[in-house]
N, C-alpha and C positions, 0 to 999 in steps of 0.2 A: 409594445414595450411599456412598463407601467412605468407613474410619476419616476420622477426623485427628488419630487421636492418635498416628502415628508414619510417616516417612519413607515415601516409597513411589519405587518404582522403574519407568520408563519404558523400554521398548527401542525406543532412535530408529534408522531404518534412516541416517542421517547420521551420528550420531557413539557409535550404541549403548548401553549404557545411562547414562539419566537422571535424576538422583536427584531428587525433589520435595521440600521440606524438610517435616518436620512443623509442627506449629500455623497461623500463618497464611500463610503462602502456598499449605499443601495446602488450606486451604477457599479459597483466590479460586479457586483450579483447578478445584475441586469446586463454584463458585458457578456458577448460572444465567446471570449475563451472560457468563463467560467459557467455559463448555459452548458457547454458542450460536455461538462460534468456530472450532469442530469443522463447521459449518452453512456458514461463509462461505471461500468458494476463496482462497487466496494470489493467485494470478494472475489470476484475473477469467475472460474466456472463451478466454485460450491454451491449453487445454485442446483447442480446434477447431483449430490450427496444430502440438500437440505433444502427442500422446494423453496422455503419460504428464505432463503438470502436473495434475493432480487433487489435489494438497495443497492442504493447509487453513491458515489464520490459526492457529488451536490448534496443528498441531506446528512454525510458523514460533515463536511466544512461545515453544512450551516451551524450544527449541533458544535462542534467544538467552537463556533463563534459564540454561541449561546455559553456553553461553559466558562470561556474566556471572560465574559461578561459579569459572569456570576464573581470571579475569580478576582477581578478588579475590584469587583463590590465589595468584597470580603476583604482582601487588602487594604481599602482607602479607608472601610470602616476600623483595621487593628489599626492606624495613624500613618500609613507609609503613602508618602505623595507621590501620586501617579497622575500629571497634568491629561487635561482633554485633551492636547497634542500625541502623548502617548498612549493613551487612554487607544487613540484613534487606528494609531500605526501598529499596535499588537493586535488589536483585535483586524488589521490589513492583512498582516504576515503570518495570524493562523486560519482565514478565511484563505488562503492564497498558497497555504503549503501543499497542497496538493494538487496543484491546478497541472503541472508539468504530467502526471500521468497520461500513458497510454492505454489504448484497447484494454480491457481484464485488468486495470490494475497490475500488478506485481508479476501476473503471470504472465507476461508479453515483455516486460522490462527488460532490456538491455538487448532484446531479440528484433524489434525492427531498428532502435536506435543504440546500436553497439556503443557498449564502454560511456553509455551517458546515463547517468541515475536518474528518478523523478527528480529529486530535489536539485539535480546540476538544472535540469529544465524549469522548474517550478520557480528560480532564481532569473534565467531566462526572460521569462513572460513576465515577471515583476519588474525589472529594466524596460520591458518591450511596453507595458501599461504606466509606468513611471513617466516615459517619455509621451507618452499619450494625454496621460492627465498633469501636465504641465508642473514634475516633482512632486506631487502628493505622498508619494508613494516612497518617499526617501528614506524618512524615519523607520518605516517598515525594513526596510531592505537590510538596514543598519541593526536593527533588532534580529533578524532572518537569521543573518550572517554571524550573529556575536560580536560585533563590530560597536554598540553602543554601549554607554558607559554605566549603564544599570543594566548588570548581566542576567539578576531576575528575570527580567522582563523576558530574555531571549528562553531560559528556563520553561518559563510557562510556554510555551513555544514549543521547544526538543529540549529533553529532558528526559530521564524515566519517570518523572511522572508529570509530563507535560497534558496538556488540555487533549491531544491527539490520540493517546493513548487511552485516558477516561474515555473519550466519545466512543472510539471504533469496539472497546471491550463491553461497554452497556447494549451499543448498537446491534454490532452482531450479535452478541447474545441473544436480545428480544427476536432479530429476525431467523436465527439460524435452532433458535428453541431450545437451545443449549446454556439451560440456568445457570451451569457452573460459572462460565462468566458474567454473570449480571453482577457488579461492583456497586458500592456506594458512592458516588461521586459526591454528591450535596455532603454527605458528612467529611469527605474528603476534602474538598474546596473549601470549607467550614474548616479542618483544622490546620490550612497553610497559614506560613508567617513567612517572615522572609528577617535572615541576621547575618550580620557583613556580607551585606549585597548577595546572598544564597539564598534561594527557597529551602525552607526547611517545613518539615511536617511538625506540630508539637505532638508531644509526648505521650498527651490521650488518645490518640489518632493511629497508635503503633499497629493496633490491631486492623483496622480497615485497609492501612497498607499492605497488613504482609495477608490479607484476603485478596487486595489487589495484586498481589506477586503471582499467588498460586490460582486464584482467576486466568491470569495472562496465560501462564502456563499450561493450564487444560487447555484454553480455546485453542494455541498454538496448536497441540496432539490429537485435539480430538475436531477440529475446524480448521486452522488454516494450512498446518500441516497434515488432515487427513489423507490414508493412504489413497482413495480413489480418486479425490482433488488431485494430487501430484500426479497421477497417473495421467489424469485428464487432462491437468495444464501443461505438462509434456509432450504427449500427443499435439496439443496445439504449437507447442516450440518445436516442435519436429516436422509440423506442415509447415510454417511460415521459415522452415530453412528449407523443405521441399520447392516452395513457392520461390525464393529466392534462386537458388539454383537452375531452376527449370528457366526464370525468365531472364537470368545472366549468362544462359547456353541458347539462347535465341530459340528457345521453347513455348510455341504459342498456348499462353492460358489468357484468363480473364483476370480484369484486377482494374480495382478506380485507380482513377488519375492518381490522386494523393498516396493510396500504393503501395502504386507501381514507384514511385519515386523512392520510399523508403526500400524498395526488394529490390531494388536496383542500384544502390548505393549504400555505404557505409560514413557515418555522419560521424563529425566530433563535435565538442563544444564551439568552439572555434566557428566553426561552418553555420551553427546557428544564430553563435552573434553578428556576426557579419553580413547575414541574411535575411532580408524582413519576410522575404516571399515562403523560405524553409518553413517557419515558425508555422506560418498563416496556413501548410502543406498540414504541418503537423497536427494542426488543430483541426481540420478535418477530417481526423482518425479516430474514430470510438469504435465500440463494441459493434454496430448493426452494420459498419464497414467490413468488418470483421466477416460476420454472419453473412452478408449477401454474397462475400466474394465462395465463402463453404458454400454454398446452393449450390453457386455454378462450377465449382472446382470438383465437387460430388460426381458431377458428369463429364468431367475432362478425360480422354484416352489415358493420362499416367496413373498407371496404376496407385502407385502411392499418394498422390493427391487425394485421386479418388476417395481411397481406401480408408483414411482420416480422414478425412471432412463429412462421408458418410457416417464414418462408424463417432465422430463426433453429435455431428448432428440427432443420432439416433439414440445417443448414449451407449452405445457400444463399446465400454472403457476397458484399454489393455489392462491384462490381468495385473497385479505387482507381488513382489513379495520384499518385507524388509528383514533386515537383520544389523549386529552390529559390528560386524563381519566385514569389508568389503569382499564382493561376489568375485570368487575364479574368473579370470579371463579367459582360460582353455573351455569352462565351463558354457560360457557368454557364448565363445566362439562355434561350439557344439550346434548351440540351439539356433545359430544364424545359420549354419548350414544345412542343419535339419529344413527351415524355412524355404531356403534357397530350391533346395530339393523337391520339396513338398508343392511349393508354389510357383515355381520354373521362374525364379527371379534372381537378381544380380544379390552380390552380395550387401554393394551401398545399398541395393533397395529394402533387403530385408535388414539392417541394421534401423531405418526408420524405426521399425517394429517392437529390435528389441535390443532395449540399451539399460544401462546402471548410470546411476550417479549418487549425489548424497543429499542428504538435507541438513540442517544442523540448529540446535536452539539452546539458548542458556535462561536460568531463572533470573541473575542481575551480575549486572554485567558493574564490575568494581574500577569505574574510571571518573573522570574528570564531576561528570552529570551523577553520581552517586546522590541516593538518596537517604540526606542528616535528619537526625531527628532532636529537636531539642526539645532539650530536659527542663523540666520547672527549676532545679539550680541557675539553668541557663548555659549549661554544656549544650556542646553540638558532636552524636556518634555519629557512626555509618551507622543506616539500617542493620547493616550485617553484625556489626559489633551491639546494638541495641536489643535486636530479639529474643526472643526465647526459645521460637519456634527454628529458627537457619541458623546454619554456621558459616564461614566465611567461604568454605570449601565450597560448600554442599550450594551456595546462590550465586557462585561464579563458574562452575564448571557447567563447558559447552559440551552439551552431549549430541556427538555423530549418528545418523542413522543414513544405511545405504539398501538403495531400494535398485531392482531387477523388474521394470516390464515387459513384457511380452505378453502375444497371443494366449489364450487359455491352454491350447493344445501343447505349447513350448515351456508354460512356466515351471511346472515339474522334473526335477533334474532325468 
């Protein structure tokens, strides 16, 4: 484990080097839940769609600590006080907002640990390190939550245009080679200000925002929502309810300790604060847990394990088709029997194979965290009222897309 007793220095290939501050935030860095970050992919398995996304949760947090830092700078310099107490706990609570994830990021969510979001967790482990580092961690928690009395602060945090969002759209960009979203942060973080206690952008900066709008946008359709990603991270939500089943029907497969406990149970909030030993379960879950149990699951008798975890492993990705249609169910039901037929399997089994769902994405979203722009008068608009480029319609409306996987031989009506 290195020092903490002084500053340490990162070379990010994104923004170069990164300074860690000494005392407490080099030890959460250096702490065991948030190492285990370094384990867990940013992007889940676009990785299979864009070789080069193999970044991690760990250099997305360092990077948005960096930005956060930048962001303070910029602040203290337009005259708005922001003490080294604060200073300290914002840059705690966006080092720490993503600590609660699991396996794949976003693609496993909600799948081993039912009806709990990252951030219900990521709140979690900031109480479970609070009580560790004897209250450090307070003032963060109180910012985390919107809870403190400079709402700024939580802003830069979760916001639409918080520190998290600059990081992960430069990020994957660079890694995923997808320049549409490469944004300007530095001129971004250069034009915030902050008036009655809001972040607002100023008024020269209108443009780089709404680059940042239709940035997010692409990477959403053409990266995070791509059609073979969903395809993929489905498939893997469809084994780990394979894995589930099989081992709460007293079904021998293989599976680590840490698990077999989540495929074996169904967890609430509750059950994790109450639990130091759960947490400690949880934390030894990343992505290569993931992977070793696919090896061995590859050569399990069930067919369906099997049958995913190979055609994972190999990139053998269900076909999909989308539309904006939601797909026949008489339809659906067709091709499960064709299957059933085809492959002398049950019907549950071939439903693994081939199912529907949706996806859904909005450009901005018109609530509480709207992003103002103030004017050289000194007015404060919405974005949506300020531009030239959107109308109010046109950056709040959520658009549905439902997608159809199956076998290549099934997906043709």
């Amino acid at each position: 484990m290195h020092s903490k007793k002084r500053a340490k220095i990162i070379n990010d290939p994104i923004y170069g080097f990164i300074e860690i501050d000494a005392g407490i935030i080099n030890e959460l860095v250096n702490h065991t839940y948030f190492q285990r970050l370094r384990r867990i992919s940013q992007l889940g398995l676009s990785y299979l769609v864009y070789p080069g996304a193999q970044h991690t949760r760990f250099q997305h947090a360092l990077g948005c600590l960096h930005l956060m830092s930048k962001a303070i700078q910029q602040l203290i310099k337009k005259g708005h006080q922001i003490s080294d107490e604060e200073q300290t706990a914002i840059k705690i609570a966006i080092l720490l907002h993503d600590i609660g994830h699991g396996p794949f990021s976003h693609a496993l969510e909600r799948t081993l640990v039912t009806n709990i979001s990252h951030e219900s967790l990521s709140l979690i482990y900031m109480h479970k390190l609070n009580a560790e580092f004897d209250g450090k961690l307070s003032l963060a928690i109180q910012i985390f939550q919107n809870k403190y009395k400079k709402k700024f602060l939580h802003q830069l945090v979760a916001s639409q245009l918080d520190m998290d969002r600059l990081d992960y759209l430069k990020r994957d960009s660079f890694f995923t080679g997808v320049t549409e979203g490469n944004v300007g942060v530095e001129r971004i973080i250069s034009m915030l200000e902050v008036k009655n206690d809001n972040l607002v952008m100023e008024e020269k900066g209108i443009y780089s925002i709404e680059k940042f709008i239709i940035a997010r946008r692409l990477m959403y359709w053409q990266v995070y929502l791509h059609k073979t990603v969903i395809a993929a991270e489905n498939m893997l939500i469809q084994l780990l309810l394979r894995a589930k089943y099989l081992i709460n029907n007293s079904k021998p497969i293989y599976s680590t300790k840490a698990l077999k406990i989540f495929l074996c149970n169904n967890y609430e909030v509750k059950d994790f604060k109450e639990s130091n030993n759960l947490l400690n379960d949880f934390s030894q879950l990343d992505d290569y847990e993931i992977y070793s149990c696919l090896k061995y699951w590859s050569k399990n008798k069930d067919f369906v394990l099997s049958k995913l975890s190979t055609d994972i492993l190999n990139r053998n990705i269900l076909k999909i088709r989308i539309q904006k249609q939601i797909f026949n169910k008489k339809i659906i039901s067709k091709k499960i029997e064709k299957m059933m037929i085809n492959m002398d399997i049950s019907k549950d089994e071939a439903s693994y194979f081939i199912f529907s769902n949706k996806v859904s994405n909005s450009l901005y979203s018109t609530n509480s965290s709207n992003i103002n722009i103030l004017f050289k008068n000194g007015e404060i608009k919405d974005l949506s009222k300020s531009s030239d480029q959107f109308n109010l319609e046109a950056l709040s409306k959520t658009i549905n897309k439902y997608f159809l996987c199956s076998p290549n031989d099934y997906i043709t009506n």
